[in-house]
C-alpha atoms as a printed R data frame, in Angstrom:
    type eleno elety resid chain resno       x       y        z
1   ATOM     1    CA   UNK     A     1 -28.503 -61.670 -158.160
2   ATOM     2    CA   UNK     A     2 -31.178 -59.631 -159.510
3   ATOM     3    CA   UNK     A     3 -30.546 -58.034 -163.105
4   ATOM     4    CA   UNK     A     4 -31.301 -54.422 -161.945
5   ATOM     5    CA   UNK     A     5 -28.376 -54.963 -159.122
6   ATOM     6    CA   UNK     A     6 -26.059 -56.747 -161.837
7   ATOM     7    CA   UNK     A     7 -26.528 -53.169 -164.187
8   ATOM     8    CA   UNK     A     8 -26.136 -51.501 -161.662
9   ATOM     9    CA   UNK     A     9 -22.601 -52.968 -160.099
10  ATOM    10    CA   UNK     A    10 -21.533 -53.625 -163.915
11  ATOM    11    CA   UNK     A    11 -22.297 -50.339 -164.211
12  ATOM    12    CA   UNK     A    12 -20.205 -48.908 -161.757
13  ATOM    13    CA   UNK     A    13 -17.119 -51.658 -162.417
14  ATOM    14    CA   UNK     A    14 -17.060 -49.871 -165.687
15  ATOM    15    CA   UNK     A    15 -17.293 -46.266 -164.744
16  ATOM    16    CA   UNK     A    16 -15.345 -46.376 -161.462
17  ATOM    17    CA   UNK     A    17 -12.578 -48.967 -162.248
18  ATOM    18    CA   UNK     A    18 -10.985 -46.102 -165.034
19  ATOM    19    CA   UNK     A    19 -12.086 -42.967 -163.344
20  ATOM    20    CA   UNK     A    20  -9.441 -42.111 -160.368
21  ATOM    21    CA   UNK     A    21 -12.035 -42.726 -157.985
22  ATOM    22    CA   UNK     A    22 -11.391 -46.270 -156.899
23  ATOM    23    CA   UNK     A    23 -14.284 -49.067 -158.022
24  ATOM    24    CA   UNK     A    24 -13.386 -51.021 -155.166
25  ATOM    25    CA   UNK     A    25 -14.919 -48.512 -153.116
26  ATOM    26    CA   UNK     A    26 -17.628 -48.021 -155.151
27  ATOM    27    CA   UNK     A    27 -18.690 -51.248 -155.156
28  ATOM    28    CA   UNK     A    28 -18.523 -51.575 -151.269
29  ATOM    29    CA   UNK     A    29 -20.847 -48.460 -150.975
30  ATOM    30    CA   UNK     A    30 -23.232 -49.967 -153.361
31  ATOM    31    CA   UNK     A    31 -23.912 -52.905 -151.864
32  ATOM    32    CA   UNK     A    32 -24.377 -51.441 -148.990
33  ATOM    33    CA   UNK     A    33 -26.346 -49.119 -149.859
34  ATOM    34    CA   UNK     A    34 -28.604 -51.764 -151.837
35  ATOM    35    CA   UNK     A    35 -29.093 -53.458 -147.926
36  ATOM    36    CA   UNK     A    36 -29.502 -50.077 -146.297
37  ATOM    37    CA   UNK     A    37 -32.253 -48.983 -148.858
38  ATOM    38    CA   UNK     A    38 -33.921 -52.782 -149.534
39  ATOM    39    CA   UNK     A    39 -33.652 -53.872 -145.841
40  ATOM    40    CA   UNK     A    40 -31.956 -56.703 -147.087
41  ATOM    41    CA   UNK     A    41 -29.546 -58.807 -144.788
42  ATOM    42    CA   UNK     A    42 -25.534 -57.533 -145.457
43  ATOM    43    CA   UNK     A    43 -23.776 -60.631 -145.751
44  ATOM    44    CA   UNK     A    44 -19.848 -60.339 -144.415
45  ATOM    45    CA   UNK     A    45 -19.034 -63.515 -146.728
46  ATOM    46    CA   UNK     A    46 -18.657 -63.288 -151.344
47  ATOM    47    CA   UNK     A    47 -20.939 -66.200 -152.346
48  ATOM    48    CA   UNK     A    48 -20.415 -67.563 -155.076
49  ATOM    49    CA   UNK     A    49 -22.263 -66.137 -157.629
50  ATOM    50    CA   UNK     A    50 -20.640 -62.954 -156.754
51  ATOM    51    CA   UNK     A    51 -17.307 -64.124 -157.121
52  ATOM    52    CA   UNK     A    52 -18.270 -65.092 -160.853
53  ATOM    53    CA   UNK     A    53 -20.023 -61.996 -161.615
54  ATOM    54    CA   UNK     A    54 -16.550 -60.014 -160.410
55  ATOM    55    CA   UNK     A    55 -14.834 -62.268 -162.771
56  ATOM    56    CA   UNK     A    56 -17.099 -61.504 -165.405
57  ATOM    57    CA   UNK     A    57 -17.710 -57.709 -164.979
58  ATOM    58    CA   UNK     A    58 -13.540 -57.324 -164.705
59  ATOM    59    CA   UNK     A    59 -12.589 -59.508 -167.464
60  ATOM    60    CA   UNK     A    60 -15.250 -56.880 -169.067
61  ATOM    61    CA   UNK     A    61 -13.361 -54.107 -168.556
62  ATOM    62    CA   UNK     A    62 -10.518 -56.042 -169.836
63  ATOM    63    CA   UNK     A    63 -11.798 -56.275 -173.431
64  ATOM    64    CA   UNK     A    64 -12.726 -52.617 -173.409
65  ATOM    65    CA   UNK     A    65  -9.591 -51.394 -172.806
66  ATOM    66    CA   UNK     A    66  -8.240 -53.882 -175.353
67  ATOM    67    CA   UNK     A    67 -10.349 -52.720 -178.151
68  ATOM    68    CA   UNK     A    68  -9.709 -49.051 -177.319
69  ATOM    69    CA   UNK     A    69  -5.779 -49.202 -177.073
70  ATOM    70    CA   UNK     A    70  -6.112 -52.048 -180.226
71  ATOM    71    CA   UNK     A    71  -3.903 -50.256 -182.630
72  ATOM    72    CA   UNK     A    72  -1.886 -49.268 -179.466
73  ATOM    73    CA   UNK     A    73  -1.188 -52.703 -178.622
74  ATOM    74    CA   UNK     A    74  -0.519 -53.695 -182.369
75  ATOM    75    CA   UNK     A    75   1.961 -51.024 -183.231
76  ATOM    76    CA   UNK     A    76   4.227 -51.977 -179.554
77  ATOM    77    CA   UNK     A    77   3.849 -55.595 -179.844
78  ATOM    78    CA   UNK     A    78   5.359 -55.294 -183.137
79  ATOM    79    CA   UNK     A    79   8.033 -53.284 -182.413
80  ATOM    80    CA   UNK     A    80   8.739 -55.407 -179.962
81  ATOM    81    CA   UNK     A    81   9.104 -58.712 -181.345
82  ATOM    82    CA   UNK     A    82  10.930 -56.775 -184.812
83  ATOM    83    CA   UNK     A    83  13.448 -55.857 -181.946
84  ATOM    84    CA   UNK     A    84  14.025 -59.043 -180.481
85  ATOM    85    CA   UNK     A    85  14.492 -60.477 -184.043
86  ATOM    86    CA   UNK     A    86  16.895 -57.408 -184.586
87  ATOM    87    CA   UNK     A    87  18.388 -57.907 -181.246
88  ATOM    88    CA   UNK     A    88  17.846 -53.946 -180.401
89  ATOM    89    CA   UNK     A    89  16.172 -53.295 -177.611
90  ATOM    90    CA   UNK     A    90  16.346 -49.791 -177.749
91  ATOM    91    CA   UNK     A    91  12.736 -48.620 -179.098
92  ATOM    92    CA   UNK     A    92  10.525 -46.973 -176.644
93  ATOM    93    CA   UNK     A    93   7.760 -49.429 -177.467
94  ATOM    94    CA   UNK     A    94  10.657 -52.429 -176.652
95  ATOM    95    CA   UNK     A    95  10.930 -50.782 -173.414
96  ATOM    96    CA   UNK     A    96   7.250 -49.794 -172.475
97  ATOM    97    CA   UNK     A    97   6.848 -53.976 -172.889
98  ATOM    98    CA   UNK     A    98   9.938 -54.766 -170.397
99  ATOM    99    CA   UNK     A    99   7.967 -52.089 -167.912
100 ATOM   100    CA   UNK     A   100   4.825 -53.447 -168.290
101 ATOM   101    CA   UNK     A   101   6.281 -56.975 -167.438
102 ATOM   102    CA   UNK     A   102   7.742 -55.561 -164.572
103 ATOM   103    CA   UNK     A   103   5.024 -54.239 -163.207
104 ATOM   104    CA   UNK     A   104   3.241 -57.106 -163.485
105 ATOM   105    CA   UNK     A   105   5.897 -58.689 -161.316
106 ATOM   106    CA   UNK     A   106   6.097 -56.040 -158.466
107 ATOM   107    CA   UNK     A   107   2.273 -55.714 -158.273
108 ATOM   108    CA   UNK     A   108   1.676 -59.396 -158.287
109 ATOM   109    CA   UNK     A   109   4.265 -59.558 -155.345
110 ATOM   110    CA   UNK     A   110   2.702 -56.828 -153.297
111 ATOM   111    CA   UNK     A   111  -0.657 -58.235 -154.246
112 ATOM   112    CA   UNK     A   112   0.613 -61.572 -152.640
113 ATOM   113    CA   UNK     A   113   1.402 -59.928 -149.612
114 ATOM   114    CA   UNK     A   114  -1.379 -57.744 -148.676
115 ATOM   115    CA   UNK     A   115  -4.257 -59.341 -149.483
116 ATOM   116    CA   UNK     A   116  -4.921 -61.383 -146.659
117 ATOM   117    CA   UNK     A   117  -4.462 -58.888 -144.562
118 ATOM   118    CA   UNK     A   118  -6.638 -56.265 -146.501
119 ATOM   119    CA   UNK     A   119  -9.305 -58.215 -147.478
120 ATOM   120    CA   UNK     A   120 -11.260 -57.944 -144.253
121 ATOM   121    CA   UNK     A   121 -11.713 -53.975 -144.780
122 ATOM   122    CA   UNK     A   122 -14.343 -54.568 -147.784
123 ATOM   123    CA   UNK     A   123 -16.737 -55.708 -144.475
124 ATOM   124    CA   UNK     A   124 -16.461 -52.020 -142.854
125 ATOM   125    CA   UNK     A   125 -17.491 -49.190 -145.363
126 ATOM   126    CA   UNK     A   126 -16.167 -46.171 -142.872
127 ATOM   127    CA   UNK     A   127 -12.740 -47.524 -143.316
128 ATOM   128    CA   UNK     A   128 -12.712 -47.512 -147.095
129 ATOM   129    CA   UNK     A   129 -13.999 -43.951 -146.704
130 ATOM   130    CA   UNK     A   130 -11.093 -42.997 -144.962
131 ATOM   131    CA   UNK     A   131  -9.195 -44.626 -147.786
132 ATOM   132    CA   UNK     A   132 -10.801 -43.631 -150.779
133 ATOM   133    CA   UNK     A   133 -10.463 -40.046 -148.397
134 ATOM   134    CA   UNK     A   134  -6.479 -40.805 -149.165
135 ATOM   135    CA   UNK     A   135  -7.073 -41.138 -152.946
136 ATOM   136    CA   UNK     A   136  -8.579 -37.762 -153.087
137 ATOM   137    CA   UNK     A   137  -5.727 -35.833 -151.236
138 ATOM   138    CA   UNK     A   138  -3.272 -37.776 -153.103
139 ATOM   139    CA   UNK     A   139  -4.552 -36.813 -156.715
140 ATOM   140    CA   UNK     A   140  -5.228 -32.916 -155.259
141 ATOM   141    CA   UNK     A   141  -1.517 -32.905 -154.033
142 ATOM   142    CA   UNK     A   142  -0.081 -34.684 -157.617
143 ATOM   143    CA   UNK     A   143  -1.766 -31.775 -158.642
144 ATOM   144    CA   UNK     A   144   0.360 -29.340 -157.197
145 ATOM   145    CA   UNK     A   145   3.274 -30.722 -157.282
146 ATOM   146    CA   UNK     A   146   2.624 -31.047 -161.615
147 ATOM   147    CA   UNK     A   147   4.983 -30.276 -164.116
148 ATOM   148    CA   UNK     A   148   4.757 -32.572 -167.082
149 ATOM   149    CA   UNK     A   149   8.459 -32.479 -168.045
150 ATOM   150    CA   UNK     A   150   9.389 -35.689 -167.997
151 ATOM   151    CA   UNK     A   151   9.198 -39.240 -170.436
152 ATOM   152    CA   UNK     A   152   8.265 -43.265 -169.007
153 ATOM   153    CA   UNK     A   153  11.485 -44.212 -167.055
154 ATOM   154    CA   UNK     A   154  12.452 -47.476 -165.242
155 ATOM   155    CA   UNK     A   155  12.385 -45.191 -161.998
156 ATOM   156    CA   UNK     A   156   8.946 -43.693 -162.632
157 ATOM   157    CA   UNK     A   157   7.503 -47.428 -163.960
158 ATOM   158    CA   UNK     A   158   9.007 -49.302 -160.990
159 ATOM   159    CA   UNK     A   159   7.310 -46.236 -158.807
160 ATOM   160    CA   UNK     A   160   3.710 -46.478 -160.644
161 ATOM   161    CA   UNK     A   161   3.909 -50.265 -159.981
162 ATOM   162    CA   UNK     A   162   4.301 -49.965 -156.640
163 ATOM   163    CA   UNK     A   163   1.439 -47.710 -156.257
164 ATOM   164    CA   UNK     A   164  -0.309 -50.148 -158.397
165 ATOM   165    CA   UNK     A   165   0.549 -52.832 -155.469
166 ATOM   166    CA   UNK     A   166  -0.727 -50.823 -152.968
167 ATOM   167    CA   UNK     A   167  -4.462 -50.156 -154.799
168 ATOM   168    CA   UNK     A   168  -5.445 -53.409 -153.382
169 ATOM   169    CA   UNK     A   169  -6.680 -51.653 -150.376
170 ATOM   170    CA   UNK     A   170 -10.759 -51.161 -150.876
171 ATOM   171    CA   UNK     A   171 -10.608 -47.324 -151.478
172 ATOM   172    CA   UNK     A   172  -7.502 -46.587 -153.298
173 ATOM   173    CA   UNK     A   173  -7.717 -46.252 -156.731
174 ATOM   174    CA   UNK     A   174  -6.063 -47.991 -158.833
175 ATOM   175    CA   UNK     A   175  -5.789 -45.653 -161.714
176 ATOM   176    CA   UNK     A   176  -5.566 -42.814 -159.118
177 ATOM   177    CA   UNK     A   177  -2.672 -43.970 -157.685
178 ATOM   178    CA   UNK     A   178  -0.865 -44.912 -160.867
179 ATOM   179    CA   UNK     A   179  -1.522 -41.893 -162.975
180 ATOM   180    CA   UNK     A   180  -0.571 -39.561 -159.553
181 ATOM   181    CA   UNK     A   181   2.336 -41.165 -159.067
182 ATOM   182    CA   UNK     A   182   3.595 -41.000 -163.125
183 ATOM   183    CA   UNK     A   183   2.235 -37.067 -162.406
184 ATOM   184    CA   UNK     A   184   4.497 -36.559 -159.190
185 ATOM   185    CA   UNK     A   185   7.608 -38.367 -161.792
186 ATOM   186    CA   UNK     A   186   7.232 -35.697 -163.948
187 ATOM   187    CA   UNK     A   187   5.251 -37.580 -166.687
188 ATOM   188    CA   UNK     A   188   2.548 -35.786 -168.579
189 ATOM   189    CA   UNK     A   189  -0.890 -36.682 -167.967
190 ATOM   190    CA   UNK     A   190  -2.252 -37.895 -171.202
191 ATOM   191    CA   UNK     A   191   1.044 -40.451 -171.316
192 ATOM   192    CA   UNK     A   192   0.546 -40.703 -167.701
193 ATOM   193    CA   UNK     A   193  -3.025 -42.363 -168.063
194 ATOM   194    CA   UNK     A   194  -2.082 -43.948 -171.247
195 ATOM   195    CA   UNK     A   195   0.452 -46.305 -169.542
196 ATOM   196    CA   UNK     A   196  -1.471 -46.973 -166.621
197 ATOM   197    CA   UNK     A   197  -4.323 -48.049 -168.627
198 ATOM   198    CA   UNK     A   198  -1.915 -50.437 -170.490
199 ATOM   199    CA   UNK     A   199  -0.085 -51.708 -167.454
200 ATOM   200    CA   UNK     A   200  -3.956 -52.707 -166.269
201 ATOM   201    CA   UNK     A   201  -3.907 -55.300 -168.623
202 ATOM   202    CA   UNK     A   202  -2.316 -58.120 -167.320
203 ATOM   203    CA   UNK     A   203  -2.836 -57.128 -163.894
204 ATOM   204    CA   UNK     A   204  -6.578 -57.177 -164.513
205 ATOM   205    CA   UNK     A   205  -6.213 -60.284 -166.749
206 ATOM   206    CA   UNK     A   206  -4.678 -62.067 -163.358
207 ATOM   207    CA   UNK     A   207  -6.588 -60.492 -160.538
208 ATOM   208    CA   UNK     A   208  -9.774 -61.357 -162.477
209 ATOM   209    CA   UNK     A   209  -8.881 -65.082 -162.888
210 ATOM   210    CA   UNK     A   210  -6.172 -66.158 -160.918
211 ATOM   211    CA   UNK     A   211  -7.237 -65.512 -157.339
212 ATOM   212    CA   UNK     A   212 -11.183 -65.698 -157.483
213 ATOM   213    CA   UNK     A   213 -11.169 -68.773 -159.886
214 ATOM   214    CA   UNK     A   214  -9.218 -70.381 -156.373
215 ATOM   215    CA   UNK     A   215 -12.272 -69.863 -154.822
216 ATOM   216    CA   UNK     A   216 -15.100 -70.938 -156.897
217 ATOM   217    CA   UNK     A   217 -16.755 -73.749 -157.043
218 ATOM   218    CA   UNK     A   218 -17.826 -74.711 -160.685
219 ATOM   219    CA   UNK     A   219 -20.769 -76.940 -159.885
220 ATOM   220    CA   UNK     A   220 -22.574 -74.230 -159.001
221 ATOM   221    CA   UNK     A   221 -22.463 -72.237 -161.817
222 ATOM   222    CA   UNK     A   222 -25.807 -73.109 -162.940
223 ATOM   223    CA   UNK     A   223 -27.874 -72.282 -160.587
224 ATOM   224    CA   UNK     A   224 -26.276 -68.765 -160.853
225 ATOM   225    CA   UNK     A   225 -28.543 -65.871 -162.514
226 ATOM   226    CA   UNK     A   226 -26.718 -66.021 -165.766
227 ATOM   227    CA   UNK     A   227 -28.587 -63.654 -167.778
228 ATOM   228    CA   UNK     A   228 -28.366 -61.109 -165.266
229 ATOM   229    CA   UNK     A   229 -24.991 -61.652 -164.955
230 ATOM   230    CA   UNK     A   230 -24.471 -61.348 -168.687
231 ATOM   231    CA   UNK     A   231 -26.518 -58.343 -168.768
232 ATOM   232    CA   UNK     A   232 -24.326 -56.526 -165.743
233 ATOM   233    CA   UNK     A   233 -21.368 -57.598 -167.512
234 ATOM   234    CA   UNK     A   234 -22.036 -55.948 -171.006
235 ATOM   235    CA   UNK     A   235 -23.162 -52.980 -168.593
236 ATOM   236    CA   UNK     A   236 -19.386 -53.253 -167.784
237 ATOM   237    CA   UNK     A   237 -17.878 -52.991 -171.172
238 ATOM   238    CA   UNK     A   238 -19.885 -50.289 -172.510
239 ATOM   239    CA   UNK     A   239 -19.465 -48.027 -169.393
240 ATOM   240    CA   UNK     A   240 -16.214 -48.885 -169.513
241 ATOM   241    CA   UNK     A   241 -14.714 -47.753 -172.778
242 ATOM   242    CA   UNK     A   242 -17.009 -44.738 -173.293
243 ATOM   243    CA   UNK     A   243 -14.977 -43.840 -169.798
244 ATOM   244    CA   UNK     A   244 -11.611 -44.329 -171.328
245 ATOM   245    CA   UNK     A   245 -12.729 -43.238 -174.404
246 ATOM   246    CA   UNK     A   246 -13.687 -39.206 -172.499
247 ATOM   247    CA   UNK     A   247 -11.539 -39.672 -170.051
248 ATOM   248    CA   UNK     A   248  -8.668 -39.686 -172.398
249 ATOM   249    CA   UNK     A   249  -9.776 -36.448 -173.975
250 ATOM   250    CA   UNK     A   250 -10.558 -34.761 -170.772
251 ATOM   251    CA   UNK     A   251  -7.297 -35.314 -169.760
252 ATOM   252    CA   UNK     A   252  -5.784 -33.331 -172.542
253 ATOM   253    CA   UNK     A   253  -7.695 -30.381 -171.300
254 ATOM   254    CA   UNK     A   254  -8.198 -30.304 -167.487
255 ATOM   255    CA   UNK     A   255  -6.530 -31.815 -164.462
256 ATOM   256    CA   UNK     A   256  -7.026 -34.889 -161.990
257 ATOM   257    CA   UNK     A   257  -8.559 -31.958 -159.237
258 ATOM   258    CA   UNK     A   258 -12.047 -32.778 -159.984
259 ATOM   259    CA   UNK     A   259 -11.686 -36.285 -158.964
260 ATOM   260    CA   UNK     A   260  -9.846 -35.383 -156.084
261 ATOM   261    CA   UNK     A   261 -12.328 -33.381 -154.680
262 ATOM   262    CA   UNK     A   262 -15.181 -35.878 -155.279
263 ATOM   263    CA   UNK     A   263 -13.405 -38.802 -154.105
264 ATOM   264    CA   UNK     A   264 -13.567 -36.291 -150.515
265 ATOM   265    CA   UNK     A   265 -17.219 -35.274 -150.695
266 ATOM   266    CA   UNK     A   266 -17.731 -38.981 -151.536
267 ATOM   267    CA   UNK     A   267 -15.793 -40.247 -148.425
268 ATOM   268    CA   UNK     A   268 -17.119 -37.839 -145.955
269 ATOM   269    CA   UNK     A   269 -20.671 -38.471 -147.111
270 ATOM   270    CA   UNK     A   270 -20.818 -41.921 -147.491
271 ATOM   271    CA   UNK     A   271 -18.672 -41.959 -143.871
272 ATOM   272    CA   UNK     A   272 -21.668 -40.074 -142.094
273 ATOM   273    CA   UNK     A   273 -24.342 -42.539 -143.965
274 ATOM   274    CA   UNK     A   274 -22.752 -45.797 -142.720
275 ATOM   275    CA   UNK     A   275 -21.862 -44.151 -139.502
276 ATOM   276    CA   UNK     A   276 -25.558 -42.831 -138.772
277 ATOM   277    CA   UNK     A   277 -27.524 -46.168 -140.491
278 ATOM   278    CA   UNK     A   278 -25.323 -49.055 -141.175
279 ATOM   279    CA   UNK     A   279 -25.624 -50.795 -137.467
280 ATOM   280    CA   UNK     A   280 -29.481 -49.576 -137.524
């Protein structure tokens, strides 16, 4: 991998993977894009060295949001352990934990499911359009349907982990789906984003370890570009909590429409790109 294609992917990981507009898609697009525009061969098959570089660029955008939500993280964990040793479990800290934990479970069970079965679409861009299409009419209609009247539940976290399940489909965002499902449970967007950003954690920590470390072969590392990979990653990390860090604050002052209505310009663009060029 070439360091001006590792910037620009870690790039992208970092922007896309906060922003409600789905960096599994935008990754797709920009590979293909880099073969439309270089003439280079699309391979269908991950080698190797891009396996580690998603491991890299993720557990990137792992550390940013941990040193953005650091005194978060302090103040809950603890909470939490002062309520175990009190035996009340009663704080809303104690319980954002026990939500959390759960939704590490119910992703990591949908996750197991759908994979498979899903991980075939990443090879044909005008499907993830049509899915990343989804995203954007799912954040315009969270929209409408906003009221911002409502606190974290165990309904509303069981429902945002579910959503978080189903974001392993190349196209739906992650954070999109989370934070318009909280929206649609009445929670307020600021607390909304805050908890999907924190249930991302673990679920990042695992998706980014866990499943491609299954699948790569460690004798090879060497011969990987490492300093381009190093390069892309730190691309990452920056990109990626100077997003959190505005997104956060937009968020207190304007609504998830924007992103809907790229994340439909997007899809239908891209669509007519791959559908005009990508078998030329």
């Amino acid at each position: 991998m070439q360091t001006v294609q590792a910037v620009i992917t870690g790039a992208i990981q970092g922007l896309s993977e906060f922003l409600p507009i789905s960096s599994s898609a935008h990754i797709v697009f920009s590979h293909e894009l880099y073969g439309l525009l270089t003439g280079a061969p699309i391979s269908q098959e991950i080698n190797q060295e891009e396996i580690f570089f998603d491991i890299l660029v993720h557990l990137a955008t792992l550390f940013a949001v941990i040193i953005y939500f650091f005194k978060d993280l302090k103040n809950i964990f603890t909470e939490f352990f002062k309520s175990v040793k009190e035996k009340n479990y009663n704080s809303e800290n104690t319980k954002l934990v026990g939500y959390i934990a759960l939704s590490v479970i119910i992703t990591g069970i949908i996750g197991l499911i759908l994979k498979e079965k899903v991980e075939f679409l990443t090879a044909n861009p005008q499907i993830v359009c049509f899915l990343l299409m989804g995203t954007g009419f799912i954040l315009l209609f969270s929209e409408k349907m906003y009221k911002g009247d409502k606190q974290l539940s165990l309904k509303t976290a069981i429902w945002v982990s579910i959503a978080q399940g189903l974001a392993v489909f190349p196209g739906f965002s992650r954070s999109g789906l989370t934070i318009s499902t909280a929206l649609l449970c009445g929670m307020k967007r600021v607390e909304a984003a805050r908890f999907s950003f924190l249930m991302s954690i673990p679920v990042i920590l695992l998706a980014s370890l866990v499943y491609p470390l299954m699948e790569l072969n460690f004798n090879q590392i060497l011969t990987f570009n490492l300093k381009a990979l190093l390069i892309g990653s730190f691309t990452a990390f920056v990109v990626g909590y100077l997003c959190i860090k505005y997104f956060m604050k937009l968020l207190g002052k304007l609504s998830l429409r924007s992103f809907g209505y790229y994340c439909l310009v997007a899809s239908v663009v891209m669509f007519f790109v791959f559908q005009f060029f990508y078998h030329q």
